[in-house]
N, C-alpha and C positions, 0 to 999 in steps of 0.2 A: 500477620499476613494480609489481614486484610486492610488496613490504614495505608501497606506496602502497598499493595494494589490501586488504592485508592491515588496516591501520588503516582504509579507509572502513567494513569489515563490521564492524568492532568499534566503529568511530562511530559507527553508523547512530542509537542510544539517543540519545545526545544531543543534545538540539534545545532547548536554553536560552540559546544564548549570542545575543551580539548581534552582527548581521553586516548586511552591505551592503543597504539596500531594495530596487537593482534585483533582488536575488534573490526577491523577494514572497517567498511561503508557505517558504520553505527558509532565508529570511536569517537566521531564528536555529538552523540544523542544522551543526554543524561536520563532516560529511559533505562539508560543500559546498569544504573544504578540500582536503585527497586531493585531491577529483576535481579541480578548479581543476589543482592540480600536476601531476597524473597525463594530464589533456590538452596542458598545455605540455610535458612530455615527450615524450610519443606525434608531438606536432607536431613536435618536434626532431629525432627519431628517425626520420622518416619524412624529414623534409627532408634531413637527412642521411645517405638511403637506408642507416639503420643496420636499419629494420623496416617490413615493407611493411604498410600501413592494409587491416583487415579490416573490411568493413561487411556484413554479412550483408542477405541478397538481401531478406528479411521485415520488415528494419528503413527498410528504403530504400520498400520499398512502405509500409508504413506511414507514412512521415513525408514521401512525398510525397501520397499519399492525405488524413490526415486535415490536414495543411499546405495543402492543396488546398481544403477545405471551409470551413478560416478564413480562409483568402483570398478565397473568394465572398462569404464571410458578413461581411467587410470593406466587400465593395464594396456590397454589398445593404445595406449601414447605414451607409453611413460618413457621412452628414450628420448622422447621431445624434450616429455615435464621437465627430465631430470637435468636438461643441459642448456634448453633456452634462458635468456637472459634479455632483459631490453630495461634502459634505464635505470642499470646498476640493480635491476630487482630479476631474484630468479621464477623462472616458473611454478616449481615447484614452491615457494612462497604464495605465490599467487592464490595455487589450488588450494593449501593449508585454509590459508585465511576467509577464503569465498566456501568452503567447506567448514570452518569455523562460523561462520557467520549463518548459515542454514542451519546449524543445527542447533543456535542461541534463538532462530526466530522460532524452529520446534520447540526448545523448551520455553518459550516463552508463551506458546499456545496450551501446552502441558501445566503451567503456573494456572492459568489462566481457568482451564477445566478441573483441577484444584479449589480453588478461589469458589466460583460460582457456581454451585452445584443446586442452586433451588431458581425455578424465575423470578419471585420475588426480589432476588438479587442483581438481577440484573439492570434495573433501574436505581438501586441504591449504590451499585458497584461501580458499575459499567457509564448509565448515562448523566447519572448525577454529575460526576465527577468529570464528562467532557463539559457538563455546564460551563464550570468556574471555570474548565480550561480558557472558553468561551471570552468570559468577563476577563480574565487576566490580559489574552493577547487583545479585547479592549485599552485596559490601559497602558498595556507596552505599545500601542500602537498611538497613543495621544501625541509622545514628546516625537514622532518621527514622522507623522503629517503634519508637524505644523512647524518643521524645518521645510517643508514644499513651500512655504509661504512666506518662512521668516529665515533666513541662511542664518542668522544669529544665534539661532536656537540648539546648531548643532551641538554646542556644550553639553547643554543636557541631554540629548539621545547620545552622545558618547558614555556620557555617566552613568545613562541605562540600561544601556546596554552591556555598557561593562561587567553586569550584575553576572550575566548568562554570556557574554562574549569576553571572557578574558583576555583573547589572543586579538582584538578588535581587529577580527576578520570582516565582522557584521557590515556592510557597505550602506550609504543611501541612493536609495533607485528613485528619484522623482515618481512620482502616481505609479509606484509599484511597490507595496509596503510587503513587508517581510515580517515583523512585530520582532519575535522571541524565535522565529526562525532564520538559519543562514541565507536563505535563497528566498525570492517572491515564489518561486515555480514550486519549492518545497510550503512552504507555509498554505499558499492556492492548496495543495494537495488535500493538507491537513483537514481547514476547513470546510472541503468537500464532502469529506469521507464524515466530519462532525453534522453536518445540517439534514441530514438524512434519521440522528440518532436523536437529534433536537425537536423533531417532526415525532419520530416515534414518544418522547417522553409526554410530551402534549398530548396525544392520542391516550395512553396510558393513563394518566392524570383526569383526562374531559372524560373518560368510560368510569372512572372511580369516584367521578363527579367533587375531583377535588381543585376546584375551581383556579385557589392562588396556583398549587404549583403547576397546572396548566397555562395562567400566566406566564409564571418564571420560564418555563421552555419555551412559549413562545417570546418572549422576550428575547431569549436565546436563538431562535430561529433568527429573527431578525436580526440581532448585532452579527451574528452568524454570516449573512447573506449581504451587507453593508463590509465586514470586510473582505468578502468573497470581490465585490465591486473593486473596493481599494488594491488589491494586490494585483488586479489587471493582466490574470495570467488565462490564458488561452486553453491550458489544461482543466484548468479549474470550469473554469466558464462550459466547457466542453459537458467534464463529467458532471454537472448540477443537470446540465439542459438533457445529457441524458436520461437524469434519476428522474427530472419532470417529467420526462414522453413516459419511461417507466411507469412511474405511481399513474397518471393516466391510463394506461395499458392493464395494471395489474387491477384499479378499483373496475374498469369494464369488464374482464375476466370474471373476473372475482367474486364482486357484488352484483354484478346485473344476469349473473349463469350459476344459478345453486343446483343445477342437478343435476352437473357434468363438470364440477369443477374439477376432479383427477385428469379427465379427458382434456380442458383446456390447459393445466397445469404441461403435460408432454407435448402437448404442442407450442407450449411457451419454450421450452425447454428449445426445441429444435430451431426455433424460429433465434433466440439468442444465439444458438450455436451457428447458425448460417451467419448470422450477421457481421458475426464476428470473424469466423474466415473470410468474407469477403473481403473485412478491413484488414484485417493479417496479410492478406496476399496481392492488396491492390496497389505497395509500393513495385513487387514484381509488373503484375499485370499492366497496370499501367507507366511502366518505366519510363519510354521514349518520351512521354507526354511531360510527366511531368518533371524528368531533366532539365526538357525547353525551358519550360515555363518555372525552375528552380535558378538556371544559369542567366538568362534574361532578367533576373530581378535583382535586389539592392541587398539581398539579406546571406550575410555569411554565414549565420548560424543554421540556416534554411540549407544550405550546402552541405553544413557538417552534417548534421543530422543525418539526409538524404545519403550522402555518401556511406556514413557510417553503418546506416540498418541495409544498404546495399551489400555494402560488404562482409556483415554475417548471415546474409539469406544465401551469398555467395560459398562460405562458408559451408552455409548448410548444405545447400546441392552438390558440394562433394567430397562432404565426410556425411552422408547421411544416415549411416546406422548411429551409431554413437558419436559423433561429435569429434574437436580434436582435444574435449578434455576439460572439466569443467573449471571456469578462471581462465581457458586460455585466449581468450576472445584477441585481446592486443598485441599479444606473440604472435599471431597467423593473421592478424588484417592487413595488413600491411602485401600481402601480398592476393589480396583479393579488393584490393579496394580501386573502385573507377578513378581512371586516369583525371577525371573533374575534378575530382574530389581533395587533390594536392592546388587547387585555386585555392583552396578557404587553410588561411594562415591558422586556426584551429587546429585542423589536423596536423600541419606541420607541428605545433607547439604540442599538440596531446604525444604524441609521437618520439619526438625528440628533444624535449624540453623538458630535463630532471626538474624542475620545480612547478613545472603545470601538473594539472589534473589528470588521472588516471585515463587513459582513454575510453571513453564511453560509447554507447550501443544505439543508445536512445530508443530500444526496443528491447523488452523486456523477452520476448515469446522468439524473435529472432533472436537471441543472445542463447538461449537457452536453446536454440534449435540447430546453430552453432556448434556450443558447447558442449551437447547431450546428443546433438539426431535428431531424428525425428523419433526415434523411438522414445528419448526423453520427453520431446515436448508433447507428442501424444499424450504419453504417463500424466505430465502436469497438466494437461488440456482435462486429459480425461476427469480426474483427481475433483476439479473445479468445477468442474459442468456435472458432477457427482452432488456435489456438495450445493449446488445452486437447484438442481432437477428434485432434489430431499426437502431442501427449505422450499420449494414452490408446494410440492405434493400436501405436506404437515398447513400450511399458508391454505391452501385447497382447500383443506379438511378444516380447518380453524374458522375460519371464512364461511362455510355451509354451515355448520356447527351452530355457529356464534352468531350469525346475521352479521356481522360488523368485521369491521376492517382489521387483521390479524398485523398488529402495529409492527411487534417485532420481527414477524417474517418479514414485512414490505423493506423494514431495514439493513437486517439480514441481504436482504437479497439486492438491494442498493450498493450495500460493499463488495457483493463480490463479484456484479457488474462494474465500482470503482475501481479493483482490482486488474477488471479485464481490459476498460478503457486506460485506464493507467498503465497497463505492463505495456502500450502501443507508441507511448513517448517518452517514456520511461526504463531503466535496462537495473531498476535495484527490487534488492528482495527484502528494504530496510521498514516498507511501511509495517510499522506494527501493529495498528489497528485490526488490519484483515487477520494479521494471524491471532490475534487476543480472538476474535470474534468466531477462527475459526476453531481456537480450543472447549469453549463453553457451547459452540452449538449445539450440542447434541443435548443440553440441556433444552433447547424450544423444541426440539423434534419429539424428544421420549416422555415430558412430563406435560399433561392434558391443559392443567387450570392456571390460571394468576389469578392469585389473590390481591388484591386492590388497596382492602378495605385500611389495613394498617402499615401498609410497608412503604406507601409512596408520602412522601412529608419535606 
């Protein structure tokens, strides 16, 4: 289990190959390996009373909570589910699959709170192993910047890639590298959600006063943040600059207020929570504005995008208890999407083109707000800002406690602001990180100490 473990962190980059359709959105991540294995063990292992199943009390509420909302939102549409059709795919496939895939990213947070059950582990489990991830898309990344310079070269990035991209799907983007992932915008992701956990290892390391492997992480920080540069993606860039204003915000908190850290911790809380409605509802708010200023410019993708989280906020203002059904997002846009919005040959092709891509949201909170209601996405609002409002309180107390900087909360709490700024340009429920991070939390909330002295090497 745990060697299993250790190879999903280090999978996680890879999302090129080609794998099973029922797995929708995940079927080309070889992540979805491991974990495949890693549950048929866990089920052996339990049947054979060799290890008893740990499901933490927050996971179980969750997944019967928002399982509970797509079960309404079933019933409340199922004449649709059962009889739409758009691009030879039925609805009710649709739901199967996007309900298949939620409850692979639960057990996969469930593996996960299995796996790690000590903090000690978390450093040997968890960030070790995005290290090498680190150093790997290094060297996947060598033969594919130096085709930006040398077109000759593409040989070999064919051949390296072919390693992880069978179907050489894998494209070259000039100063937009991708390494061992299919897309720059997915790879950016990756390495985000890693340099926040490359920070915490070094922190860990320099308190334990173990000098080299404080090194090694920072080492890792930096190759970290060189290809954050190289992938040239606007998301990426985005969520780093917010995890900086973060960790700024949270050591002033933090460390300069020890005798009211619970008191600044709820006020963090809300202050995140404001922020982030403002960004969730400023495509509304500001509509007319920035139409203009969308249609006036050169970028088609800037259209789709615009058009498309238009038309499931549309969505959501009039299915707004429950949604029209969760998956149905591309059966029903179509008739809520702005008139602009058929300018950007995209839509045309997401739309009615059996061979392009599914069509996308580009907002993850709108998609869901769609799909679910608003009752839903409260549920999942709430769920998250639970789960961030816990890690800041434990962070508080760690932080008073300790004099020093409570490493794994600042991380912790880095992903699941990644999460927030990510669900805003983004419409998947595939990153696995957050959910691995949010099956083992409960291990930095409930257990007081880390031990240093022997486990970090």
């Amino acid at each position: 289990m745990e060697n299993l473990f250790r190879f999903l962190i280090f999978s996680l980059p890879f999302n090129a190959f080609i794998g099973p359709s029922v797995m929708g959105e995940l079927q080309n991540d070889l992540a979805i390996y491991p974990i495949l294995l890693m549950a048929m063990v866990l089920l052996v292992q339990v049947v054979q009373q060799r290890r008893k199943l740990v499901i933490p009390s927050y996971l179980t509420k969750f997944l019967l909570v928002i399982g509970g909302l797509i079960f309404c939102g079933f019933i409340a549409n199922a004449i649709d589910i059962s009889s739409d059709y758009m691009r030879g795919r039925s609805a009710f496939n649709k739901f199967f699959t996007s309900s298949i895939l939620l409850v692979f990213v639960w057990m996969t947070a469930v593996l996960a709170a299995n796996v790690i059950t000590q903090r000690e582990q978390i450093e040997t489990m968890f960030i070790r192993p995005f290290f090498w991830g680190v150093v790997a898309a290094c060297l996947f990344a060598v033969p594919e910047v130096l085709t930006w310079y040398a077109p000759a070269l593409q040989g070999i990035f064919k051949m390296v890639s072919y390693t992880y991209n069978p179907a050489g799907t894998a494209s070259i983007v000039p100063s937009r590298l991708h390494a061992m992932s299919f897309e720059p915008p997915f790879f950016s992701t990756y390495i985000a959600f890693v340099i926040p956990w490359m920070l915490c290892g070094y922190r860990l390391a320099r308190d334990a006063g173990q000098k080299v492997v404080a090194s090694r992480y920072g080492m890792g920080l930096a190759l970290a943040l060189v290809l954050l540069l190289l992938s040239n993606s606007r998301t990426g860039f985005l969520i780093v600059g917010i995890w900086v204003l973060n960790e700024i915000l949270l050591k002033l908190v933090f460390c300069g207020n020890k005798h009211n850290t619970h008191g600044a911790a709820k006020v963090l809380v809300w202050f995140y929570g404001f922020v982030f409605l403002v960004l969730f509802f400023a495509p509304i708010l500001l509509e007319e504005r920035l139409v203009s200023v969308i249609l006036q410019g050169e970028s088609v993708s800037n259209i789709s995008r615009y058009a498309s989280t238009l038309s499931a906020f549309n969505m959501m203002m009039d299915n707004w208890f429950l949604g029209v059904g969760f998956g149905q997002y591309a059966f029903n846009a179509l008739h809520y999407m702005p008139f602009w919005g058929f300018d950007s040959y995209e839509i045309e092709k997401w739309f009615f083109d059996d061979t392009s891509v599914w069509p996308p949201v580009f907002n993850l909170f709108a998609r869901l707000g769609a799909e679910l209601g608003f009752t839903g996405l409260l549920a999942w609002m709430g769920f998250w800002l639970w789960i961030l409002s816990t890690t800041l309180r434990k962070s508080a107390e760690e932080a008073r406690l300790s004099g020093k900087i409570p490493a794994i909360g600042f991380a912790i709490i880095a992903s699941v602001l990644h999460m927030f700024i990510n669900g805003l340009t983004m419409d998947t429920l595939r990153l696995l990180g957050i959910w691995i991070v949010l099956g083992w939390v409960g291990v930095y909330w409930y257990q007081k100490e880390f031990r240093h002295d022997k486990n970090i090497a």
